[in-house]
MOPAC internal coordinates of N, CA, C and O (Angstrom, degrees):
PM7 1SCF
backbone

  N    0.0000 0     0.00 0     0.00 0    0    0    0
  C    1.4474 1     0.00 0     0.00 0    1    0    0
  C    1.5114 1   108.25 1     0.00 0    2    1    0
  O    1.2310 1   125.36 1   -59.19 1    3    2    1
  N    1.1169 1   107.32 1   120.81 1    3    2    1
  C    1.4498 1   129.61 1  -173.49 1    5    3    2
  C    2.0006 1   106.31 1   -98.17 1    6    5    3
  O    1.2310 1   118.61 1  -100.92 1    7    6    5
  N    1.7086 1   120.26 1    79.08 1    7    6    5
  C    1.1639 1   108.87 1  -177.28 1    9    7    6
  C    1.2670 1   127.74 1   -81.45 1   10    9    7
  O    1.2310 1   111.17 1   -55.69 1   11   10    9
  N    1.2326 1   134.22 1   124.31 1   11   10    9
  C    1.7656 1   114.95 1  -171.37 1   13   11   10
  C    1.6372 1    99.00 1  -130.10 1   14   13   11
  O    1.2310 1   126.50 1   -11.23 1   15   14   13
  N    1.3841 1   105.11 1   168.77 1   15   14   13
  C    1.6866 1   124.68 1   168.64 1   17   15   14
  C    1.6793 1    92.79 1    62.78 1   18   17   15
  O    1.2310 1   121.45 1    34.33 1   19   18   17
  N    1.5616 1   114.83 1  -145.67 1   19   18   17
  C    1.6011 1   117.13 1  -139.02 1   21   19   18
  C    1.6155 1    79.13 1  -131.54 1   22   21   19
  O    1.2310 1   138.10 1   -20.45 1   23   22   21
  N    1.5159 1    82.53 1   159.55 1   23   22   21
  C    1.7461 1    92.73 1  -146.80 1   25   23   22
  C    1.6978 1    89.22 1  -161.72 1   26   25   23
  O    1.2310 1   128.35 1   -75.86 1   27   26   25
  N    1.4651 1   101.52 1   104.14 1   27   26   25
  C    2.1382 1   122.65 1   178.20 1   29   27   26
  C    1.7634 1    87.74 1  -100.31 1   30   29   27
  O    1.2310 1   128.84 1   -18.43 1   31   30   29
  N    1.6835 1   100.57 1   161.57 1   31   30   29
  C    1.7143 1    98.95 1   157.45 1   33   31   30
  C    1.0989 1   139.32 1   -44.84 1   34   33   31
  O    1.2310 1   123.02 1   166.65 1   35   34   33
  N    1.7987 1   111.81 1   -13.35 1   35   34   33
  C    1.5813 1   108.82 1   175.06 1   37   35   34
  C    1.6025 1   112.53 1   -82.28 1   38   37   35
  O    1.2310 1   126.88 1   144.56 1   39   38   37
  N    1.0689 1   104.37 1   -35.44 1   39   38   37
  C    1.3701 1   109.16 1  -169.61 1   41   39   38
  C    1.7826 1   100.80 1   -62.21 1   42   41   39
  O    1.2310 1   130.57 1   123.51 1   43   42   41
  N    1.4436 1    97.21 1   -56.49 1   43   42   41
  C    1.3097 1   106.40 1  -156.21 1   45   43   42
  C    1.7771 1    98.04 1   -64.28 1   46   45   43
  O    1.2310 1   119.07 1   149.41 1   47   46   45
  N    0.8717 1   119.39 1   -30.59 1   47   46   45
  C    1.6633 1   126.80 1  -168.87 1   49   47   46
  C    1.8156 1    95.81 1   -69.85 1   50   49   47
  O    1.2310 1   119.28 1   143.64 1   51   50   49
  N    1.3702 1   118.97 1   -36.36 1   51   50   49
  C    1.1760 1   114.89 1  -177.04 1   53   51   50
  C    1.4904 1   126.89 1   -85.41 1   54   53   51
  O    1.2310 1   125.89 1   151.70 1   55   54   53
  N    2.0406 1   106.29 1   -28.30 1   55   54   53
  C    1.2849 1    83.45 1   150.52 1   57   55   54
  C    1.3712 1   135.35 1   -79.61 1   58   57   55
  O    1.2310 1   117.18 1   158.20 1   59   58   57
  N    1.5466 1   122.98 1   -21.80 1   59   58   57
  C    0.9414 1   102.92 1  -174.27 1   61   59   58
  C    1.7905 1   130.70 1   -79.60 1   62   61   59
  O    1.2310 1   130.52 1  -167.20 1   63   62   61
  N    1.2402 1    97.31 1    12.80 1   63   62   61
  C    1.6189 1   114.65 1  -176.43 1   65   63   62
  C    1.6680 1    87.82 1   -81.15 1   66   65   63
  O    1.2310 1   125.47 1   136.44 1   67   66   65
  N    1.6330 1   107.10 1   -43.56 1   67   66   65
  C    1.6113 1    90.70 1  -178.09 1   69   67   66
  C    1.6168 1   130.79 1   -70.20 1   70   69   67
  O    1.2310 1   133.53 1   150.58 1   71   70   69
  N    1.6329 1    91.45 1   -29.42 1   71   70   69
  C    1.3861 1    99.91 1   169.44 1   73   71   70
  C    1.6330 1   126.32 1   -52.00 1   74   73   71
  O    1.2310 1   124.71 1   145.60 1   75   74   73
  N    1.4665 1   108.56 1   -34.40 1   75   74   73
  C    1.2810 1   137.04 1  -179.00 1   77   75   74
  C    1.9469 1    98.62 1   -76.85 1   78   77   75
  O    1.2310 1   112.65 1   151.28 1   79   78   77
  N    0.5724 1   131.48 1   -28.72 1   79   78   77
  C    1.6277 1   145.81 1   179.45 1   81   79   78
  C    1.7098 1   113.79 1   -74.32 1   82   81   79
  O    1.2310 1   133.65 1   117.70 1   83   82   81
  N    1.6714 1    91.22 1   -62.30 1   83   82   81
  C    1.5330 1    94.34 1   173.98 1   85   83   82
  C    1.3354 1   122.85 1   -71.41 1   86   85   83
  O    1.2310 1   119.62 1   173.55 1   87   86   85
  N    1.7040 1   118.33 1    -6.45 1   87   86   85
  C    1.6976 1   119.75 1  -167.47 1   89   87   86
  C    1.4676 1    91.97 1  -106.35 1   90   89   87
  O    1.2310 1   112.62 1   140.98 1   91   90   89
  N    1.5763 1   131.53 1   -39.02 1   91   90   89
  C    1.4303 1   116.89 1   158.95 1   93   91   90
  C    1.8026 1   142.75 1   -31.68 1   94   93   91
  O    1.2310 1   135.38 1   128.16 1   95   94   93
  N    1.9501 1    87.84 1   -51.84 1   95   94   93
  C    1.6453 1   114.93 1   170.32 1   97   95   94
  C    1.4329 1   108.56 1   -53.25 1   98   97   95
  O    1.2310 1   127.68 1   118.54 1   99   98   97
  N    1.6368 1   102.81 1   -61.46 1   99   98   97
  C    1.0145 1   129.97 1  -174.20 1  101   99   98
  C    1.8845 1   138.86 1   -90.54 1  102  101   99
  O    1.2310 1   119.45 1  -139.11 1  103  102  101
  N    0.9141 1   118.65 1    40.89 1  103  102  101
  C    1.6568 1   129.64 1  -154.31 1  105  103  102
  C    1.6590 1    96.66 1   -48.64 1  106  105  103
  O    1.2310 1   128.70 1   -36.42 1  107  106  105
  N    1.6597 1   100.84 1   143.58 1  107  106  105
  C    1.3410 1   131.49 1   167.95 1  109  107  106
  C    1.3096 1   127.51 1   176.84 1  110  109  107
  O    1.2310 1   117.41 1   -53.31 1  111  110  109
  N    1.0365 1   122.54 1   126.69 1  111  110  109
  C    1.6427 1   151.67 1   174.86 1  113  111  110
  C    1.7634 1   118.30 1   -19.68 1  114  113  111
  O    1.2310 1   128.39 1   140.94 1  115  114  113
  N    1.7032 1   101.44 1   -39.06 1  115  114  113
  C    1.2844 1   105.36 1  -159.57 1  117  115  114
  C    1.3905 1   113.64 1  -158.85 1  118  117  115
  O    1.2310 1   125.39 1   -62.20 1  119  118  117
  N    1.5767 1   107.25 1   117.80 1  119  118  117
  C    1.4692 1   103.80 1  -178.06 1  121  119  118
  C    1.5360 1   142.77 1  -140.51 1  122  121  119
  O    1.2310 1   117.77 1   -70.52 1  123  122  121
  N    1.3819 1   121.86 1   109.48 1  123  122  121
  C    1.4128 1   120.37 1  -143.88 1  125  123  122
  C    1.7147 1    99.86 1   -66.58 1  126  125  123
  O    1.2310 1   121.47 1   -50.65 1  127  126  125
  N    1.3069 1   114.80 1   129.35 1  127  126  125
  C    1.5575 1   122.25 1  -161.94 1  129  127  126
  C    1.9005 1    91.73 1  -118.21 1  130  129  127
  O    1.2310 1   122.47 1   -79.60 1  131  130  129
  N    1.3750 1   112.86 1   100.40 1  131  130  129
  C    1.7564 1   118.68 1  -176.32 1  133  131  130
  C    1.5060 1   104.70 1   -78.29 1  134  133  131
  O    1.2310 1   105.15 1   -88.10 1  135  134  133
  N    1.2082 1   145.10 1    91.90 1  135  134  133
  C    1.2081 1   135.31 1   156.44 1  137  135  134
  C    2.0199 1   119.95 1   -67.99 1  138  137  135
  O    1.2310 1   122.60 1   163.83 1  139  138  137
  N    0.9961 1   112.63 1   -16.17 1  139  138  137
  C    1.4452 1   127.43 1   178.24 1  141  139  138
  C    1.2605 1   118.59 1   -21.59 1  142  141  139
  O    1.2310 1   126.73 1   126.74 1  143  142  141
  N    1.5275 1   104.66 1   -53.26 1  143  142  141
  C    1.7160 1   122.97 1  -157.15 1  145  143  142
  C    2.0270 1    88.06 1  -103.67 1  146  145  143
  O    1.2310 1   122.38 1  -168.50 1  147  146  145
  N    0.9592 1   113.05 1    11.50 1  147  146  145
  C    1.9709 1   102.54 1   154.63 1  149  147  146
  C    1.5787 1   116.31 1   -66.92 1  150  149  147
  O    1.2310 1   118.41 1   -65.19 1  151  150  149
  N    1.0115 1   120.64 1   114.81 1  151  150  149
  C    1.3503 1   119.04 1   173.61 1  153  151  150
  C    1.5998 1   116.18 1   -73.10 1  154  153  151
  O    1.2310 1   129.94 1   141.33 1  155  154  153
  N    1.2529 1    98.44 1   -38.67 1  155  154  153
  C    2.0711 1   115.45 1  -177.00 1  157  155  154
  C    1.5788 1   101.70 1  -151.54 1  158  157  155
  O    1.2310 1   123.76 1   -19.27 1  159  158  157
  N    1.2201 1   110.39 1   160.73 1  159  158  157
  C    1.1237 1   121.80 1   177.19 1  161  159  158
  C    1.9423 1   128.43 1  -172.94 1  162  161  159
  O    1.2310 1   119.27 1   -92.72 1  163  162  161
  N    1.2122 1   119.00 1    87.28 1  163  162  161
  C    1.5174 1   119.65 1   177.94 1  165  163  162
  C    1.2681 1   132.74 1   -49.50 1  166  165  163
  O    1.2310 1   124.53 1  -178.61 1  167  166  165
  N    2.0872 1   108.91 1     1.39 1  167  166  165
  C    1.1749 1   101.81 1  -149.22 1  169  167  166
  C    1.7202 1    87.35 1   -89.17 1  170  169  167
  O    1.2310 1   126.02 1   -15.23 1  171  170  169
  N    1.7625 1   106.04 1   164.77 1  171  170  169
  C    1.5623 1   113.68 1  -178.73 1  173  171  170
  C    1.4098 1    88.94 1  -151.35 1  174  173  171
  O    1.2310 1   126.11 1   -15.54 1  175  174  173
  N    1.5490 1   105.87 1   164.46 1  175  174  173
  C    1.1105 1   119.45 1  -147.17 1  177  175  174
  C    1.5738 1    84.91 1   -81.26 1  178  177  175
  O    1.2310 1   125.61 1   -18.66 1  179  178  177
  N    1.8154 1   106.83 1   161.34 1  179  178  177
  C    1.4965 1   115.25 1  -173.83 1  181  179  178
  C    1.7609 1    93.51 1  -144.51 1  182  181  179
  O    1.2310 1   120.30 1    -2.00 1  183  182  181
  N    1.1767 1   117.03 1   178.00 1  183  182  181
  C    1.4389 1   133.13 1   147.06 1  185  183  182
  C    1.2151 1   112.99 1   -56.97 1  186  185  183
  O    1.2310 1   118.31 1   140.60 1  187  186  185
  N    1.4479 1   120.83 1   -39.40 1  187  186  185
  C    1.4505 1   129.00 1  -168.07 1  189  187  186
  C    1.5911 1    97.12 1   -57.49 1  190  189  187
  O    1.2310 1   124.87 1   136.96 1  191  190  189
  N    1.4508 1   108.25 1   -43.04 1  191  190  189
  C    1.3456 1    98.70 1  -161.43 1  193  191  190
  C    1.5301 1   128.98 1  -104.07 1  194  193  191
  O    1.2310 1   127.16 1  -165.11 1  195  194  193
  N    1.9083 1   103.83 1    14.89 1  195  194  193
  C    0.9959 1   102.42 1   175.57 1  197  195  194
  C    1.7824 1    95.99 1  -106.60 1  198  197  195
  O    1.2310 1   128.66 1   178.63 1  199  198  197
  N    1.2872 1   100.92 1    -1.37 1  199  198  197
  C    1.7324 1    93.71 1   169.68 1  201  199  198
  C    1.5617 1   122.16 1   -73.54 1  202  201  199
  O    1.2310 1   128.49 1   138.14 1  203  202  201
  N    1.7429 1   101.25 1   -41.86 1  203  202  201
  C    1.4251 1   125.45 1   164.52 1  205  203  202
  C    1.6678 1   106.54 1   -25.17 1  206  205  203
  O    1.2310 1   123.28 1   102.02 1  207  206  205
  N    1.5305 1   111.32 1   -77.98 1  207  206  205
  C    1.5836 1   131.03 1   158.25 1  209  207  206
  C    1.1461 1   108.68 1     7.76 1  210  209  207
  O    1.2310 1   132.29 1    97.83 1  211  210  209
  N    1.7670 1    93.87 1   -82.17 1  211  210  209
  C    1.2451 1   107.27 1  -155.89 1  213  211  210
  C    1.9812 1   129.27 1   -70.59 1  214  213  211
  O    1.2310 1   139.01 1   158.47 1  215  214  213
  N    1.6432 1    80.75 1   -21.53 1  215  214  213
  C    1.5563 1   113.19 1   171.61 1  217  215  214
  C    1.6366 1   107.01 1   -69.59 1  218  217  215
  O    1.2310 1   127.56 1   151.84 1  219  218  217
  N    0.9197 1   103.05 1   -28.16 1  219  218  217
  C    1.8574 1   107.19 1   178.68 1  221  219  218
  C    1.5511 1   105.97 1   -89.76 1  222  221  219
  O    1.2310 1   113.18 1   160.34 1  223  222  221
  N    1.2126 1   130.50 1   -19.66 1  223  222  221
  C    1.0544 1   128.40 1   178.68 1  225  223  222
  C    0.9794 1   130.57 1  -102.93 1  226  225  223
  O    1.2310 1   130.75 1   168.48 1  227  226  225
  N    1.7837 1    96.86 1   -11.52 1  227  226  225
  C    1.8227 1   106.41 1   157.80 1  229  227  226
  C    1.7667 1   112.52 1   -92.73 1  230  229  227
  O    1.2310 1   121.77 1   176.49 1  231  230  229
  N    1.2660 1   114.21 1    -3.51 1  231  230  229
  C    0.9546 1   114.01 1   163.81 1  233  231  230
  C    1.8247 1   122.03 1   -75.91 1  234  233  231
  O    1.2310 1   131.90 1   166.09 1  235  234  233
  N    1.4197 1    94.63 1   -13.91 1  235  234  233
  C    1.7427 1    92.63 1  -167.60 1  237  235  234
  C    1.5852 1   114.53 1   144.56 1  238  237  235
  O    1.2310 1   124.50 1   155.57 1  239  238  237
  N    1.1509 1   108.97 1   -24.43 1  239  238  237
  C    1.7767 1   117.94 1  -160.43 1  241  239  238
  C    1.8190 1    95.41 1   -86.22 1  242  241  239
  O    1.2310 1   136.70 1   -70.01 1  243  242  241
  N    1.9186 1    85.27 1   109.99 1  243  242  241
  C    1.8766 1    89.17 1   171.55 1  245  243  242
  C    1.7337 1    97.76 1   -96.34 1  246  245  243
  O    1.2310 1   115.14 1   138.50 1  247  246  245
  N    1.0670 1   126.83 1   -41.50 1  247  246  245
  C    1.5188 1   119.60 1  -151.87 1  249  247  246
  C    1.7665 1    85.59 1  -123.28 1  250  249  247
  O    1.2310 1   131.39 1   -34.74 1  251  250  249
  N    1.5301 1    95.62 1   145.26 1  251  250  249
  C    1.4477 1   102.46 1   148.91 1  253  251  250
  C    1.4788 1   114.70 1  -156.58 1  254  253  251
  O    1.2310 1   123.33 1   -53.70 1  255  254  253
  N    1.6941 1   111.21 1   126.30 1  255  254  253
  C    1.3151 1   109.59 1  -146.94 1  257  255  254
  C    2.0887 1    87.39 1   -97.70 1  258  257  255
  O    1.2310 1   109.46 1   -70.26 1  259  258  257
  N    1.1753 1   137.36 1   109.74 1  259  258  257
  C    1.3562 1   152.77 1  -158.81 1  261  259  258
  C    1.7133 1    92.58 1  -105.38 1  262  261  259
  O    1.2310 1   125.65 1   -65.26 1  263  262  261
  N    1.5162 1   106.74 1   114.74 1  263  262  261
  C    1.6631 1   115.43 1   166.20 1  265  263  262
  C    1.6563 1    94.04 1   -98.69 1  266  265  263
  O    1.2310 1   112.28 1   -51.32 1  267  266  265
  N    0.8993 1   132.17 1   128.68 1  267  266  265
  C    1.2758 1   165.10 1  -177.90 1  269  267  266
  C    2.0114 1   103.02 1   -75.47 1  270  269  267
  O    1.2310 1   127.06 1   -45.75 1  271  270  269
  N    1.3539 1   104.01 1   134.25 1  271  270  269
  C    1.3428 1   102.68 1  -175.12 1  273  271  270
  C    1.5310 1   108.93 1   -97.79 1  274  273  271
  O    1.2310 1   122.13 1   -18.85 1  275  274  273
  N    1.0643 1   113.53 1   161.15 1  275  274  273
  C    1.4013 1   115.84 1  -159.17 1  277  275  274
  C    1.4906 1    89.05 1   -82.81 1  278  277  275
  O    1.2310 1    82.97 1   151.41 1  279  278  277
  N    1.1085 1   172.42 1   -28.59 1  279  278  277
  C    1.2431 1   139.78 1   169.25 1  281  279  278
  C    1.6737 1   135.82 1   -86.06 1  282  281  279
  O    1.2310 1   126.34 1   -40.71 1  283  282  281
  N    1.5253 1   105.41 1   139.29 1  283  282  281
  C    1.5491 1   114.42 1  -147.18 1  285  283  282
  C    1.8099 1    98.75 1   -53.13 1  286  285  283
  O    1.2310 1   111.37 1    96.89 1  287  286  285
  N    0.5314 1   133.86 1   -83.11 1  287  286  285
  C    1.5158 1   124.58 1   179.12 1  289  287  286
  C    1.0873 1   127.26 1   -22.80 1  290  289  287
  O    1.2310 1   120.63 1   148.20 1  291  290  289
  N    1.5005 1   116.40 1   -31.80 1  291  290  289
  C    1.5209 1    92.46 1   177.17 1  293  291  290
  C    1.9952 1    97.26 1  -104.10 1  294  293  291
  O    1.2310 1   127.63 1   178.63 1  295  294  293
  N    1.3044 1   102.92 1    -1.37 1  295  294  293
  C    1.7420 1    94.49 1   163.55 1  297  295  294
  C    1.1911 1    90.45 1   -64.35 1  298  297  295
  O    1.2310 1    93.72 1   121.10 1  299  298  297
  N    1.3172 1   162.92 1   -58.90 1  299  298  297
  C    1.6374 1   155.37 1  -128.18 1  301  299  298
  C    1.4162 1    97.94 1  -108.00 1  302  301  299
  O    1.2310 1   113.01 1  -175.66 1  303  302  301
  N    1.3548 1   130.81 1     4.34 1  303  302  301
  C    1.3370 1   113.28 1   153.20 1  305  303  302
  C    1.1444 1   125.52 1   -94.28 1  306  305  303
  O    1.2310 1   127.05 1   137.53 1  307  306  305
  N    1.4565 1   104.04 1   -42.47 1  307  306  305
  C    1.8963 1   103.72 1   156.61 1  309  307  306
  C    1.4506 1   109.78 1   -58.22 1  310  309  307
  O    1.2310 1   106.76 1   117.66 1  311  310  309
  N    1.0687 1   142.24 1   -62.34 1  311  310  309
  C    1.2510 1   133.45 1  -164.01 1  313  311  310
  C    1.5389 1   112.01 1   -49.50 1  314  313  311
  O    1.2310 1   116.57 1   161.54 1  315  314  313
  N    1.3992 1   124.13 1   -18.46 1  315  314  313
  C    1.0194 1   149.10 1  -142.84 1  317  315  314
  C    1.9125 1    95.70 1   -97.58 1  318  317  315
  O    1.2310 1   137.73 1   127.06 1  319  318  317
  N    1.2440 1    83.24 1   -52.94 1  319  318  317
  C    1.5059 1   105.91 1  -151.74 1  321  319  318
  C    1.9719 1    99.57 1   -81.40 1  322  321  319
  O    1.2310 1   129.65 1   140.42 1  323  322  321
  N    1.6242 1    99.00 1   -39.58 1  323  322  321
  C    1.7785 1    91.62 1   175.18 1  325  323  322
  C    1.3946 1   110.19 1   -82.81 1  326  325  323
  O    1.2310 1   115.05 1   177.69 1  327  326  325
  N    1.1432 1   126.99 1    -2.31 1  327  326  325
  C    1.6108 1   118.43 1   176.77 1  329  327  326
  C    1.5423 1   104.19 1   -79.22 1  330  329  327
  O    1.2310 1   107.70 1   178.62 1  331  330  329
  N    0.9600 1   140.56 1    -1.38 1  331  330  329
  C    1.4005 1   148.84 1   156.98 1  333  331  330
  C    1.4673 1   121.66 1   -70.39 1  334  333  331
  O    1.2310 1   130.49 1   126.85 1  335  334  333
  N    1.1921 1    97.37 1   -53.15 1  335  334  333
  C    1.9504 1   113.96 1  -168.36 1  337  335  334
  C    1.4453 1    83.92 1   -57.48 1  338  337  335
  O    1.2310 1   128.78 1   -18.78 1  339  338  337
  N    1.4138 1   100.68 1   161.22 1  339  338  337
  C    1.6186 1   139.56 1   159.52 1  341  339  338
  C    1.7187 1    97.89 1  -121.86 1  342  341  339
  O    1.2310 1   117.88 1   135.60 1  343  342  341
  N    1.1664 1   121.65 1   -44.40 1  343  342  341
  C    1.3592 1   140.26 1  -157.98 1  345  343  342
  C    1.1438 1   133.27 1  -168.14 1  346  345  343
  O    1.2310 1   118.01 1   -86.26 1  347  346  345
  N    1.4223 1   121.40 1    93.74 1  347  346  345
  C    1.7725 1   118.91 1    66.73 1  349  347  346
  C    1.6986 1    95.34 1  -101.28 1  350  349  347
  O    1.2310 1   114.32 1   -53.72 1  351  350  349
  N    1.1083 1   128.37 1   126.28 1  351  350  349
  C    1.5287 1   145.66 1   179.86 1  353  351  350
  C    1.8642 1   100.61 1   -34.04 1  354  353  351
  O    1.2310 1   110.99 1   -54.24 1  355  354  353
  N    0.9453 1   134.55 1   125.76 1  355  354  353
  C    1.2847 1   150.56 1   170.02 1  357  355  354
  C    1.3059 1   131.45 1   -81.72 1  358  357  355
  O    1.2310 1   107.56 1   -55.85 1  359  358  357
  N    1.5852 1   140.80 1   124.15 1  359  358  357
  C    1.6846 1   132.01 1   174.24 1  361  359  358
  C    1.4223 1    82.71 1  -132.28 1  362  361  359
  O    1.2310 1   124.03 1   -42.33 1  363  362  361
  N    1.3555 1   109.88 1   137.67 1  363  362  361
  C    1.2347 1   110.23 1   159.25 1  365  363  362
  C    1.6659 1   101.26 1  -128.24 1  366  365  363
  O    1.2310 1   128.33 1   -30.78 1  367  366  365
  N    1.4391 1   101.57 1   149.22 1  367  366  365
  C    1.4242 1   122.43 1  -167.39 1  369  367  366
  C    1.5471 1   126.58 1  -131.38 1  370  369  367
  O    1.2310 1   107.59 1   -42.97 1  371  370  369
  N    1.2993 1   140.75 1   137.03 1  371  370  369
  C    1.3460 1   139.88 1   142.04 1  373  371  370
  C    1.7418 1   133.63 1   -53.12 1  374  373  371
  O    1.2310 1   120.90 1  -174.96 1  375  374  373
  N    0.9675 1   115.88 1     5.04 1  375  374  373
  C    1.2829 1   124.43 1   159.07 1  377  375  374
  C    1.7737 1   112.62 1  -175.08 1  378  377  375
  O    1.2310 1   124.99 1    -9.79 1  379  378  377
  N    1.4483 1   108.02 1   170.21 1  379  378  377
  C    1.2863 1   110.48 1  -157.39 1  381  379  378
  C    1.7822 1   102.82 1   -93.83 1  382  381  379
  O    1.2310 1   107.96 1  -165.31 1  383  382  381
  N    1.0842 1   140.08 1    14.69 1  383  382  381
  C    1.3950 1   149.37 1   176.07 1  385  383  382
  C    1.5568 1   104.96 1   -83.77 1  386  385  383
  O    1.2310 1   127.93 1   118.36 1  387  386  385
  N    1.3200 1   102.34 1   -61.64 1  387  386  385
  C    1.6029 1   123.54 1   169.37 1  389  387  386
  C    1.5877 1   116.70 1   -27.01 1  390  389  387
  O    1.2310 1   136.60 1   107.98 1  391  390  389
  N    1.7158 1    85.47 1   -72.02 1  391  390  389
  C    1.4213 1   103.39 1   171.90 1  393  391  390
  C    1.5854 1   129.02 1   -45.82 1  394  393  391
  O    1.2310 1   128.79 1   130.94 1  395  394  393
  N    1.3399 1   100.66 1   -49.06 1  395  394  393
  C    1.5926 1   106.67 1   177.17 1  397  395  394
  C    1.3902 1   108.41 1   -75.09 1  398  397  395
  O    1.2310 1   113.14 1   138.86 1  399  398  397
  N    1.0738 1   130.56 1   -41.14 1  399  398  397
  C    1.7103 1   115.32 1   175.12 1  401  399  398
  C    1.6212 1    96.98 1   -72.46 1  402  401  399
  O    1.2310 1    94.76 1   129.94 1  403  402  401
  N    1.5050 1   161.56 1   -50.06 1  403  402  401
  C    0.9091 1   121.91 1   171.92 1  405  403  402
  C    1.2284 1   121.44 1   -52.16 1  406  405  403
  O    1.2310 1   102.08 1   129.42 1  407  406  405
  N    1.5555 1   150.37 1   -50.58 1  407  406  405
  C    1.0133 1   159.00 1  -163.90 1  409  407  406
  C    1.8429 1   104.35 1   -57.83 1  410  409  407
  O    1.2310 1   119.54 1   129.76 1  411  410  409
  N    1.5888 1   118.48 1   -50.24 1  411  410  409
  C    1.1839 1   114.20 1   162.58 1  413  411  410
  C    1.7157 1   127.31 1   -48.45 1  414  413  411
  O    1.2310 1   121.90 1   155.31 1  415  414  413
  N    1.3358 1   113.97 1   -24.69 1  415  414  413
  C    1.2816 1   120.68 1   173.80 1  417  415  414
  C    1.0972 1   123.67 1  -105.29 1  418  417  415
  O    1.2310 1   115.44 1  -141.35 1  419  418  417
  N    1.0054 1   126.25 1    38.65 1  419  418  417
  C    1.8769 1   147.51 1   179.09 1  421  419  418
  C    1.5803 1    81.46 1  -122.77 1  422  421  419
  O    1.2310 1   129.92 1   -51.78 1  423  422  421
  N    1.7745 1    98.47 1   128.22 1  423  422  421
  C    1.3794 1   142.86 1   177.71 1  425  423  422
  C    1.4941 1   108.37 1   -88.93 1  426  425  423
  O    1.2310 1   108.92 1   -52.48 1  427  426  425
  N    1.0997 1   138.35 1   127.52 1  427  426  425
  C    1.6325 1   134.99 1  -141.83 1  429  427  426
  C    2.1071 1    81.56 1  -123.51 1  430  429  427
  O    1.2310 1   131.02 1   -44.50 1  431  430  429
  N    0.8918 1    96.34 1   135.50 1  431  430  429
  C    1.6832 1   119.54 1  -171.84 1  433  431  430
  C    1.8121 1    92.33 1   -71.25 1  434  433  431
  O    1.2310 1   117.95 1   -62.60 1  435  434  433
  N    1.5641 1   121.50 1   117.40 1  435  434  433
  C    1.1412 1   125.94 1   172.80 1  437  435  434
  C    2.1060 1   110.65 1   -47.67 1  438  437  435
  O    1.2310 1   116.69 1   -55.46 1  439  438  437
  N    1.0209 1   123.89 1   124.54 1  439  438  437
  C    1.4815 1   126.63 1   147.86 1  441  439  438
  C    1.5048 1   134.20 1   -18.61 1  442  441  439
  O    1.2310 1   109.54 1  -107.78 1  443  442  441
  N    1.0825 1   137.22 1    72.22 1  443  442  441
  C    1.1848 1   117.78 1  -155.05 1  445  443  442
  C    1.4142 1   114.22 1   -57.48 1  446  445  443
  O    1.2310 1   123.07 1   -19.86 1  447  446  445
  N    1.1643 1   111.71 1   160.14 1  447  446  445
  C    1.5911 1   113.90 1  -162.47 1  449  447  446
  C    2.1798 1   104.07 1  -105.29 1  450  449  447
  O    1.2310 1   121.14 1   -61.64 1  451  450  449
  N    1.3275 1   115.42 1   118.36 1  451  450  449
  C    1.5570 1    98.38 1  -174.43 1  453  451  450
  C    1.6139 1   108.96 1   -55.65 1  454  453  451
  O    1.2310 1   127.40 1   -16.32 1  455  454  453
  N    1.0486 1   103.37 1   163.68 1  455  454  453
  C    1.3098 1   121.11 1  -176.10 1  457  455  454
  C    1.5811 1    98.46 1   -76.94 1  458  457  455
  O    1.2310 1   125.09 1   -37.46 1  459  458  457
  N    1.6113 1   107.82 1   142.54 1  459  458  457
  C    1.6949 1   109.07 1   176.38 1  461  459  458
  C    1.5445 1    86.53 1  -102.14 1  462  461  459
  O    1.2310 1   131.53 1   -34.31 1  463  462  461
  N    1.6711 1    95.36 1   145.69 1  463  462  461
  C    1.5569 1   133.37 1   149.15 1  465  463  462
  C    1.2194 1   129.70 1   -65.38 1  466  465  463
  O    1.2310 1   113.63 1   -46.56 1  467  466  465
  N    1.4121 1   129.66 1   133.44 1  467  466  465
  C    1.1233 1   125.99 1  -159.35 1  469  467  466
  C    1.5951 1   102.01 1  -120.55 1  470  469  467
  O    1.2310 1   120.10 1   180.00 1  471  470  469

């Protein structure tokens, strides 16, 4: 996720419903989330969005490696927001290089396999 320009709870609530949309369609383990390119942003941490979380992580989402946007407030809403999680596992970062080599080294939780019938 590539975030850019200025970003209130509506906005942000709507992408991440899509984000939540495309990881349903689409299942995977791990996902580099760019906050960098936010210019402004009102959003603060909610319930909404630690349900969001958790909805992504029942969808599939083990790792998500989070670059942090350069302005202090909305660093303190993420920061805010992964000191909560247990799960989907959290990195938060100052640039997106960082991020992707941690994110490459996150170990993806084997599938459990159903049980055979005898």
């Amino acid at each position: 996720m590539d975030w850019r320009g200025e970003h209130n709870q509506d906005t942000t609530h709507a992408a991440c419903l899509l984000m939540l949309q495309a990881l349903q369609g689409r299942p995977c383990a791990k996902i580099l989330n760019d906050n960098s390119n936010i210019t402004h942003t009102t959003m603060t941490l909610t319930e909404w969005g630690l349900r969001w979380l958790e909805e992504m992580r029942n969808a599939g989402l083990e790792y998500i490696a989070w670059v942090l946007p350069s302005s202090l407030l909305a660093r303190q809403a993420v920061e805010n927001t992964v000191h909560y999680l247990e799960a989907p596992q959290v990195g938060t970062f100052d640039d997106v290089a960082s991020a992707y080599v941690w994110l490459q080294q996150q170990q993806q939780q084997p599938v459990p396999q159903a049980a055979s019938q005898a």
